[in-house]
Backbone as numpy.savetxt, mean C-alpha at the origin, in Angstrom:
# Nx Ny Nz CAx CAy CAz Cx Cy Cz
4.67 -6.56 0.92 3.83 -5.38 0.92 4.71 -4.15 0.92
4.29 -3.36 0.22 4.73 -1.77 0.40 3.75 -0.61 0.40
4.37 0.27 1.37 3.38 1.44 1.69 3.98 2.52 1.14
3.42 3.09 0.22 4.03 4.57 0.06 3.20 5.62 0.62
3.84 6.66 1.58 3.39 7.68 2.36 3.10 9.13 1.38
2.20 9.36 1.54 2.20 10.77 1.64 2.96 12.04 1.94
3.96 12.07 1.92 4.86 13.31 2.51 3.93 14.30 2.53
3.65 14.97 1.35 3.18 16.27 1.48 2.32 16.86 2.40
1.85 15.38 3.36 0.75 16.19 4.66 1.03 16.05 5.54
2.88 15.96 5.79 3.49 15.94 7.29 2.30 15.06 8.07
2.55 14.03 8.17 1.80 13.85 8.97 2.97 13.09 10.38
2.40 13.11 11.19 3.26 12.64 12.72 3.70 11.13 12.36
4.76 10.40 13.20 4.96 9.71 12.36 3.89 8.24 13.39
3.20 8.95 14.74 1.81 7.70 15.37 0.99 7.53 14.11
0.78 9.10 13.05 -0.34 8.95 11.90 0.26 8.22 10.85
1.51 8.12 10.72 2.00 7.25 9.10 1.91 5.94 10.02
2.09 5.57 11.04 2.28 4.24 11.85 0.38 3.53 11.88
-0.41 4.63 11.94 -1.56 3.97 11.64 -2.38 3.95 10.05
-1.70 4.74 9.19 -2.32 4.52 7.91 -1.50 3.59 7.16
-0.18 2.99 7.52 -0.11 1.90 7.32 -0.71 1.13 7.44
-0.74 0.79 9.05 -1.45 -0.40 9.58 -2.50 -0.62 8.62
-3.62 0.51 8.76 -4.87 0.13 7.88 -4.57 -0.40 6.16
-3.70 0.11 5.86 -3.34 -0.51 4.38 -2.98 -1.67 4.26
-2.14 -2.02 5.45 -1.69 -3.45 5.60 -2.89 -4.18 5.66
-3.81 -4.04 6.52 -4.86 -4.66 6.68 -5.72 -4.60 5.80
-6.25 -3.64 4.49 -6.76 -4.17 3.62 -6.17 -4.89 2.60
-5.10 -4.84 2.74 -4.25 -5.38 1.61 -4.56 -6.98 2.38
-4.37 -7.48 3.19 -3.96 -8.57 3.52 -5.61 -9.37 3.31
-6.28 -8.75 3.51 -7.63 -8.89 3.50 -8.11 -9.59 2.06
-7.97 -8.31 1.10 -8.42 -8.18 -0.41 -7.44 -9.97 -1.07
-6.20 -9.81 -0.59 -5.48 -10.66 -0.86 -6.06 -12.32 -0.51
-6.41 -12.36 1.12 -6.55 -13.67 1.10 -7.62 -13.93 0.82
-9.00 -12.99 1.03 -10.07 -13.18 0.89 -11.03 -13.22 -0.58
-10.89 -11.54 -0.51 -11.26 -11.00 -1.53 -10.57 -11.48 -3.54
-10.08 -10.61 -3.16 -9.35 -10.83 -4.67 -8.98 -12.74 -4.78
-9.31 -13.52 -3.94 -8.86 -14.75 -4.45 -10.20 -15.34 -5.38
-11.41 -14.92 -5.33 -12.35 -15.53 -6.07 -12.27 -15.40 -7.42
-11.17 -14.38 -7.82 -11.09 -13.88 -9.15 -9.64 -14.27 -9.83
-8.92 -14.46 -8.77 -7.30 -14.62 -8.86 -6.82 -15.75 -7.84
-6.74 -16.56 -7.94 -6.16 -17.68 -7.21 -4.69 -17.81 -7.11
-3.85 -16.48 -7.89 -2.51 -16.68 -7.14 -2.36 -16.37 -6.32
-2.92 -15.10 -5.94 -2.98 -14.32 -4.45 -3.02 -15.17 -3.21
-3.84 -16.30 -3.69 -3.46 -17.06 -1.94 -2.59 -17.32 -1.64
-1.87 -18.06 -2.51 -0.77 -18.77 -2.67 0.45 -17.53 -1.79
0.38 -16.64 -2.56 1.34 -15.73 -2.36 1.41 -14.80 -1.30
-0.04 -14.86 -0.38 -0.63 -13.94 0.87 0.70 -15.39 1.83
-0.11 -16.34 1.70 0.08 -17.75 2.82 1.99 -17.81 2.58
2.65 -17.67 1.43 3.93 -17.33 1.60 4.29 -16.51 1.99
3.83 -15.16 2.08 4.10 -13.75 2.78 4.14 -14.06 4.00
3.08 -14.53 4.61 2.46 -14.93 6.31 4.22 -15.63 6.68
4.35 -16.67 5.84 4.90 -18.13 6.48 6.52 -17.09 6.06
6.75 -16.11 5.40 8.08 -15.82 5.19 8.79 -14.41 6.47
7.71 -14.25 7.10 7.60 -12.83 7.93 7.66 -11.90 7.73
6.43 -11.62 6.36 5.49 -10.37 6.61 6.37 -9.32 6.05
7.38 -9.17 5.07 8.19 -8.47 5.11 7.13 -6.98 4.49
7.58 -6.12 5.01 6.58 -4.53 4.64 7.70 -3.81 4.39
7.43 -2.48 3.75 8.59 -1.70 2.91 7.72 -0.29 3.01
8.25 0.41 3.54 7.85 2.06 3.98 8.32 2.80 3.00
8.11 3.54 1.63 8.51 4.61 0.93 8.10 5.69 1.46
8.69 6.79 0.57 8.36 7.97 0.80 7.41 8.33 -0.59
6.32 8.95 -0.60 5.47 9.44 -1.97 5.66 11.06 -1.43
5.68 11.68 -2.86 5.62 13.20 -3.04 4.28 13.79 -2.69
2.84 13.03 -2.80 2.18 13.33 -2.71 0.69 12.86 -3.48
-0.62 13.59 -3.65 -1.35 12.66 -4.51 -0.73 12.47 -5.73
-0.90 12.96 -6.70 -0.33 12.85 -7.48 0.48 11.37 -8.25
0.99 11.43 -7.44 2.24 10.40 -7.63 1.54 9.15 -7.02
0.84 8.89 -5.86 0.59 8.12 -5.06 -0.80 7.48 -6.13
-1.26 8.53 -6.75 -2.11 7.80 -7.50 -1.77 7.07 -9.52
-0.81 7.91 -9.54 -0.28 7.42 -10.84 0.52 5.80 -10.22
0.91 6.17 -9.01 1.49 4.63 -8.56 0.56 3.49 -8.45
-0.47 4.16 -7.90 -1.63 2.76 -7.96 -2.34 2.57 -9.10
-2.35 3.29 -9.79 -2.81 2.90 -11.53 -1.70 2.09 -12.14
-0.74 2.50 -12.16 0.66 1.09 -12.73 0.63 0.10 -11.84
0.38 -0.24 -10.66 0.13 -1.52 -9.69 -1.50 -2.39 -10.81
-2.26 -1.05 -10.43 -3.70 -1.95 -11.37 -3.24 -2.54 -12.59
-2.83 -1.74 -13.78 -2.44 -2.44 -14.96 -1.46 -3.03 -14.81
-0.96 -4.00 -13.56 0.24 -4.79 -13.74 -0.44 -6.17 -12.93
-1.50 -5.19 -12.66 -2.81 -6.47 -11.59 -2.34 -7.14 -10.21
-1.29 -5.93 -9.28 -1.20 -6.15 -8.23 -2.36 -5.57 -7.33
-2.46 -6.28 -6.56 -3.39 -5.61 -5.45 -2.94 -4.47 -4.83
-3.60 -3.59 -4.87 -3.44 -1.94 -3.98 -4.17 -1.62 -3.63
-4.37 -0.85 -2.57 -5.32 0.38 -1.79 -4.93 1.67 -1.47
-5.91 2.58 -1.89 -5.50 3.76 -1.41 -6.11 4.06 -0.06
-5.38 4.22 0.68 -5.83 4.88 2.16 -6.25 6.63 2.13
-7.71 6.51 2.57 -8.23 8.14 2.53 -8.43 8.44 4.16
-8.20 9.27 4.47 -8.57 9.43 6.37 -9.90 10.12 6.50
-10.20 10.38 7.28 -11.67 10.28 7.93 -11.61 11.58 7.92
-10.23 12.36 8.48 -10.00 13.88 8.96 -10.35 14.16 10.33
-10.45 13.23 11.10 -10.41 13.47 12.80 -9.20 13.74 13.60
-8.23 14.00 12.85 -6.91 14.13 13.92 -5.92 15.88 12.94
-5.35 14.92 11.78 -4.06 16.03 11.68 -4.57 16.24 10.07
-5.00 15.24 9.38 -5.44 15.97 7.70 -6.84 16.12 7.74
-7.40 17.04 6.37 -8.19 17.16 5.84 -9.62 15.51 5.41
-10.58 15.99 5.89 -11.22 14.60 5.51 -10.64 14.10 4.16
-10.96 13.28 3.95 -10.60 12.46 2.29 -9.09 12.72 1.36
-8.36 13.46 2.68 -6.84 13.39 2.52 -6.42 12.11 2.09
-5.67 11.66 0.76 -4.98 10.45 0.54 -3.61 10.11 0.94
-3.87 9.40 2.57 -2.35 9.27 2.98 -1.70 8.48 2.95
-2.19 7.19 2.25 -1.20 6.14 1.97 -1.22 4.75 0.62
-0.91 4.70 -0.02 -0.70 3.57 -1.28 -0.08 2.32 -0.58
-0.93 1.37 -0.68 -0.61 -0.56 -0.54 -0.47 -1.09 -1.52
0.37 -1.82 -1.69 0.80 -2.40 -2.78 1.25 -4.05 -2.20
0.41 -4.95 -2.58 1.17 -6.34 -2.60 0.71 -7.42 -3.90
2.12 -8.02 -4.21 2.36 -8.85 -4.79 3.53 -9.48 -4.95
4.16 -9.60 -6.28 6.14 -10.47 -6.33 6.00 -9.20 -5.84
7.69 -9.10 -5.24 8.47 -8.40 -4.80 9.14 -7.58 -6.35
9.17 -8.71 -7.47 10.09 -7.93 -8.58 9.14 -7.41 -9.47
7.64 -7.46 -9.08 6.82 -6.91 -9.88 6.72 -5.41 -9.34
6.66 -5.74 -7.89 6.32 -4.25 -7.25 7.51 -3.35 -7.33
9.06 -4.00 -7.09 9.73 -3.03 -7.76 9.67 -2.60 -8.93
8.92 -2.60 -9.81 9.12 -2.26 -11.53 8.53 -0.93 -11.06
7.95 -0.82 -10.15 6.83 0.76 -10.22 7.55 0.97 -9.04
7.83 0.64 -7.95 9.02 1.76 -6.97 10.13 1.86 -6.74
10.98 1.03 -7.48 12.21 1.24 -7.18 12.64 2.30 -7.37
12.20 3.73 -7.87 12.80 5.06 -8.11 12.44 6.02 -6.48
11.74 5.28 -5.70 11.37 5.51 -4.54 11.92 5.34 -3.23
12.35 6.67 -2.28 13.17 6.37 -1.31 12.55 5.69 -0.15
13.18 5.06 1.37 12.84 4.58 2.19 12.36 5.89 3.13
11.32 5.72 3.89 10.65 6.57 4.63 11.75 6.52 5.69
């Protein structure tokens, strides 16, 4: 899995520590659950993630922009992604987009972030 953050809405780093989380968690979700009725590699590859320890990868994103041109090249490459929007109860704007999930291969998901630094 990889999360790319939002920079541009400073957010604290308890708030990047929970809009992960939530990305992780739909991702892991869509993966074992969801997206398998349509895609049956995804299990395969959730249940190796689980059994390999979960490895997660924190980028840094510039902002929407980017965070969404990133999850459109994840779609047409047919990895699973989510965009994380916040509610706006703490430090952003309601429907602020603060975080991009991305899981699948590891050498698929680098094709779209490897130009991307570590948070």
């Amino acid at each position: 899995m990889v999360f790319i953050v939002n920079t541009s809405l400073k957010m604290s780093p308890g708030k990047i520590a929970s809009q992960t989380a939530h990305a992780a968690v739909c991702l892991y979700i869509q993966a074992k659950y969801e997206r398998n009725r349509k895609h049956f590699q995804f299990l395969n590859e959730i249940d190796t993630w689980v059994k390999l320890g979960q490895k997660k990868v924190v980028l840094k994103g510039l902002n929407d922009l980017q965070l969404n041109n990133l999850g459109e090249q994840a779609n047409n490459m047919n990895l699973i992604s989510i965009k994380i929007k916040d509610a706006g109860r703490t430090q952003v704007e309601p429907g602020s987009l603060t975080c991009l999930g991305i899981f699948g291969k590891e050498d698929d998901i680098n094709k779209i972030t490897s130009s991307l630094t570590l948070l």
